[in-house]
C-alpha positions in Angstrom: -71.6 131.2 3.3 -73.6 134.1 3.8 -74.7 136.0 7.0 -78.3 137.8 7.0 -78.2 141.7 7.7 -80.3 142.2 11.0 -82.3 144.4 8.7 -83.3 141.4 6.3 -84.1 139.2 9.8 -86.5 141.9 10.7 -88.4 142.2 7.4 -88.7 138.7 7.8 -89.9 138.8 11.1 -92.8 141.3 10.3 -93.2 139.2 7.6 -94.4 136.4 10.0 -98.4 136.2 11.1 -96.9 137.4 14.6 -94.8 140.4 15.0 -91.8 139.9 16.8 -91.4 142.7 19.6 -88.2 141.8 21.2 -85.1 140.5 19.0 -82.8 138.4 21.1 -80.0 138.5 18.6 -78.6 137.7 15.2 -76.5 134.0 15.1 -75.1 133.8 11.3 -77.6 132.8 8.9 -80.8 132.6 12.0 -82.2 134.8 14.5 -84.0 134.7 17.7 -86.9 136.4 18.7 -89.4 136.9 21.8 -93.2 138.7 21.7 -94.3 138.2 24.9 -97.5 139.6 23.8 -98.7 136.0 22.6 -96.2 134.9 24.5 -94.2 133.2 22.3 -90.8 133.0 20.9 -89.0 131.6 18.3 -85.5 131.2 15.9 -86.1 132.2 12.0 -84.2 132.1 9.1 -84.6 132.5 5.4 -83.8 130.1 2.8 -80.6 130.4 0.4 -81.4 132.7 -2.6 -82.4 131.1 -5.7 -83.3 132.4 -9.7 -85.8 130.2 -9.5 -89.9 131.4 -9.0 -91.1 131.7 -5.8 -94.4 132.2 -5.0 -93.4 133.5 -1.0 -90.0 134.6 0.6 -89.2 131.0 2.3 -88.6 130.5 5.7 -88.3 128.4 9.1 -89.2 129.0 12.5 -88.5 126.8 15.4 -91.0 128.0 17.9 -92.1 127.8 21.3 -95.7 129.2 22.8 -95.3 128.1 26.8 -99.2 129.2 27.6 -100.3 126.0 24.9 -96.8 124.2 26.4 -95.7 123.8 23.2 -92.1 123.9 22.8 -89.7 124.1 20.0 -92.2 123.8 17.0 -90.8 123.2 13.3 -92.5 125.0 10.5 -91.4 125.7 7.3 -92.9 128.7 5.0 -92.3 127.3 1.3 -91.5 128.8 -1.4 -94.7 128.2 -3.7 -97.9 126.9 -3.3 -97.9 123.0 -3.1 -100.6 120.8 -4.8 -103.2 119.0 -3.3 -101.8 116.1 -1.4 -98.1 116.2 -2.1 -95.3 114.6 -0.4 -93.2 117.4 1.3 -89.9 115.7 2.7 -87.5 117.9 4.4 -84.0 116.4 4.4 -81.2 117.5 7.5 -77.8 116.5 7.0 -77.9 112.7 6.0 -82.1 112.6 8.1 -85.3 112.9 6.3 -88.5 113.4 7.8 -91.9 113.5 5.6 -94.3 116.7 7.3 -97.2 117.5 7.0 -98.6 119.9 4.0 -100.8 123.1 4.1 -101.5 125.6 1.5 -97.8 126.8 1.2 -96.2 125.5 4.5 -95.2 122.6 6.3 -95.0 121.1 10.0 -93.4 117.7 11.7 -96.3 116.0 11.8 -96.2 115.8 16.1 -93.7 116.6 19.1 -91.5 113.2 18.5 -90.5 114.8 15.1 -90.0 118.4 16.2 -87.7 116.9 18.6 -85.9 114.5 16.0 -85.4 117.2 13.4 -84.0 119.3 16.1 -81.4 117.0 17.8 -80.7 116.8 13.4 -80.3 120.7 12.7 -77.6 120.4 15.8 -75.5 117.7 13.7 -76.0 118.9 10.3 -74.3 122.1 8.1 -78.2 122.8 5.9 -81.3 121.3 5.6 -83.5 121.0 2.3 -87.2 121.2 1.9 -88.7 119.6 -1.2 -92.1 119.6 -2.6 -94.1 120.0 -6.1 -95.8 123.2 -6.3 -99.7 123.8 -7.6 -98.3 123.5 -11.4 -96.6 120.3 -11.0 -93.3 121.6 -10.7 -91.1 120.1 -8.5 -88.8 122.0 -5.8 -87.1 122.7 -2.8 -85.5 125.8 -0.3 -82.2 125.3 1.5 -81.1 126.2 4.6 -77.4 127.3 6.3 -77.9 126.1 9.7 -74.5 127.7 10.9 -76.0 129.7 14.3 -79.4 127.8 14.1 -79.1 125.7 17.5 -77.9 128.8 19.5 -81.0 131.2 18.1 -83.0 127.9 18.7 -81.6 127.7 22.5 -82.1 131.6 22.7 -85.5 132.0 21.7 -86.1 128.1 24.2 -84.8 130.0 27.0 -86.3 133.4 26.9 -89.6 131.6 26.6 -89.2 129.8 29.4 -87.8 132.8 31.6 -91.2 134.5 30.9 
């Protein structure tokens, strides 16, 4: 099993549309972050290494933005572009759960889901994304979830002690 450098976590995090401005600490493979500038807050982590292409550094967020009272919101950044209209299936522990597409990312498709992959990523050792990419290809990006539910429940509650 491999731990993330805090260094990695924040290249990651500037990585992200949002710059994170306060970490709220490292957890094994995931951190947690807060920007109360938006406000919003939210656990990352980066997918397994692989010799494979990739398109984009993969990653997942678990986030929560409590001015739109959204809470705990999965999104997956993939590792390539997908094709039109493909079937992304994310698979936690023994659990999957079909999301819903963009360009090069993926979302439970509504709260119910975000809730059910959660109480999953609590019960499970990794989670795998798969998809076919813009060529046809098919693949997928793994993640450790050792640390996961307590930088999930970090970046929860400092959202919610705004």
């Amino acid at each position: 099993m491999r731990k993330l450098a805090l260094p990695a976590l924040a290249t990651l995090a500037l990585a992200t549309p949002l710059m994170a401005k306060d970490s709220l600490g490292v957890f094994s493979t995931w951190a947690a972050f807060r920007d109360p500038s938006v406000p919003r807050c939210y656990a990352i982590a980066e997918a397994e290494p692989s010799t494979l292409s990739r398109d984009f550094q993969p990653y997942a967020t678990i986030a929560s933005w409590p001015a739109r009272r959204i809470r705990s919101q999965v999104h997956l950044r993939l590792s390539r572009e997908l094709r039109a209209n493909t079937r992304v299936t994310l698979r936690v522990g023994r659990t999957s759960f079909r999301l819903t597409p963009g360009k090069a990312d993926a979302w439970a498709r509504d709260a119910a889901m975000d809730s059910a992959i959660l109480d999953a990523i609590r019960k499970a050792d990794s989670m795998t994304v798969y998809a076919t990419d813009a060529r046809g290809r098919r693949f997928s990006n793994t993640y450790l979830l050792t640390g996961a539910a307590t930088a999930i429940d970090a970046a929860t509650l400092a959202c919610t002690r705004r």
